[in-house]
C-alpha positions as CSV (number, residue, x, y, z in Angstrom):
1,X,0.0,0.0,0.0
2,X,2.9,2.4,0.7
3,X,4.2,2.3,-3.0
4,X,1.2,2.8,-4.4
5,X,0.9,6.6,-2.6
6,X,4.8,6.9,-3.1
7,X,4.3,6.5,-7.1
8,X,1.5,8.7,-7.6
9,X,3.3,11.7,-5.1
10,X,6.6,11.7,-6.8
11,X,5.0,11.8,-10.1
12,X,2.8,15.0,-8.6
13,X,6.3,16.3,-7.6
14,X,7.7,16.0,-11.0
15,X,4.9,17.7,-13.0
16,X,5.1,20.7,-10.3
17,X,9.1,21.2,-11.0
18,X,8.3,21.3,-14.8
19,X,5.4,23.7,-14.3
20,X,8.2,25.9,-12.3
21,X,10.7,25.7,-14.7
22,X,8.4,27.0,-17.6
23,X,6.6,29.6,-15.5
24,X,9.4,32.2,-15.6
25,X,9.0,32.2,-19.4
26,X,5.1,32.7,-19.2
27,X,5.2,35.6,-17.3
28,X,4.2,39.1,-19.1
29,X,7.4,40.8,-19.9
30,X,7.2,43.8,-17.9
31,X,8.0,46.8,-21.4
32,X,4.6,44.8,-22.2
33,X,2.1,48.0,-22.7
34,X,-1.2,49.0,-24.0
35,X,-1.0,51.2,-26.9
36,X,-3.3,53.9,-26.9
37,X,-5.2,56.1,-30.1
38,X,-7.1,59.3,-28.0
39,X,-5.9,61.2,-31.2
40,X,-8.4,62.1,-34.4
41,X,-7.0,60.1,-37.3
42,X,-6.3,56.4,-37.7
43,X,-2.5,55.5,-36.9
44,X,-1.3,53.2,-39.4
45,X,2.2,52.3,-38.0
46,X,3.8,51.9,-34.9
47,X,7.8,51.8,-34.4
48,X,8.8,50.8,-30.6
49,X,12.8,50.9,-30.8
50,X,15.3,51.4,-27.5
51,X,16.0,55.1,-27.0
52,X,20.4,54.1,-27.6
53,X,19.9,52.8,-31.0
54,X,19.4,55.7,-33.7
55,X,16.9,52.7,-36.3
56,X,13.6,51.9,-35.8
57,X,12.7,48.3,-35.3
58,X,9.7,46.7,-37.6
59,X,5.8,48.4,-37.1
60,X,4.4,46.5,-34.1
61,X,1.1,46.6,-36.0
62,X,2.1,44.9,-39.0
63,X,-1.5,44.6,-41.3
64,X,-3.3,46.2,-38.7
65,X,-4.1,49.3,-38.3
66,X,-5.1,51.8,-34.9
67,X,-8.5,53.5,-35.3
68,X,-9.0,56.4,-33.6
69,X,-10.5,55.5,-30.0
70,X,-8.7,52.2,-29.7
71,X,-5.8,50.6,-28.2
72,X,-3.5,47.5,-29.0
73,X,-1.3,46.0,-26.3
74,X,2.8,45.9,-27.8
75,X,4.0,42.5,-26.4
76,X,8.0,42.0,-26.6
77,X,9.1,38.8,-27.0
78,X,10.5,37.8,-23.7
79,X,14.6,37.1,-24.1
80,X,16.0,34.8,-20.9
81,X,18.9,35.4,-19.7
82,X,19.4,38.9,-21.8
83,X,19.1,42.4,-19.4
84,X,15.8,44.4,-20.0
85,X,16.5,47.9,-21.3
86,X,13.6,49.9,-20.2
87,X,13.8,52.8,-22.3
88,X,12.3,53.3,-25.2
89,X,11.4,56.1,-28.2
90,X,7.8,55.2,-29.6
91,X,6.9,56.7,-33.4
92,X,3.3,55.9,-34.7
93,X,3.1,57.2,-38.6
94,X,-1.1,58.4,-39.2
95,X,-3.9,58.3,-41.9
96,X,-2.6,61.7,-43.0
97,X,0.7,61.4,-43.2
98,X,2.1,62.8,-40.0
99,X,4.2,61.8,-37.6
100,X,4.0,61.4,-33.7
101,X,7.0,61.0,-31.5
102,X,7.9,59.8,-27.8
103,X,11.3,59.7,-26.5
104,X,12.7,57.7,-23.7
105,X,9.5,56.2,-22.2
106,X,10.4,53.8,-19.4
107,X,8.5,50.7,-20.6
108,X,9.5,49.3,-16.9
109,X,7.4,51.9,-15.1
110,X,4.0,52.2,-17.7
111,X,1.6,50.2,-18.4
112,X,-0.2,52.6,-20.8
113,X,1.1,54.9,-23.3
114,X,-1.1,57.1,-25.1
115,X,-1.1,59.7,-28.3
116,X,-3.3,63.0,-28.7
């Protein structure tokens, strides 16, 4: 009777340790942000690069676009083992042409970022 709890607890013990190995990977990165339109036209790209690099990385939105009104949440692929740079210049190209600008947000310390 004893080896037939022992089995069934060791197994329990085992699916728990892989369950903690992979939760530090499923976690929300914390630059992860919501992506706010409060502005009149539509945005139709969004460039998130880190404020010491002087390119802009891919548009965030890809086929998408950001109606006026909406928000999109920005989700950075989480890189283990790297350091997080929390700074970061934000450029969102709209409908009409123009261009918006933000310049060393700290992605670490928002959770919302927002154009007029």
């Amino acid at each position: 009777m004893r080896r037939w709890i022992t089995g069934p607890i060791v197994g329990l013990l085992a699916l728990l340790a892989v369950f903690a190995v992979q939760a530090p990977e499923a976690r929300a990165d914390t630059r992860d942000f919501t992506l706010v339109n409060n502005s009149a036209v539509t945005i139709f790209y969004v460039y998130v690069s880190p404020s010491n690099t002087s390119d802009w990385e891919e548009d965030v939105l890809g086929s998408s676009v950001l109606l006026s009104g909406d928000s999109v949440n920005i989700v950075f692929n989480r890189n283990v083992g790297q350091s997080i740079q929390c700074s970061y210049d934000i450029k969102v190209i709209g409908s009409d042409g123009r261009e918006g600008y933000l310049w060393a947000v700290d992605l670490c310390s928002t959770s919302t970022v927002t154009f007029r």
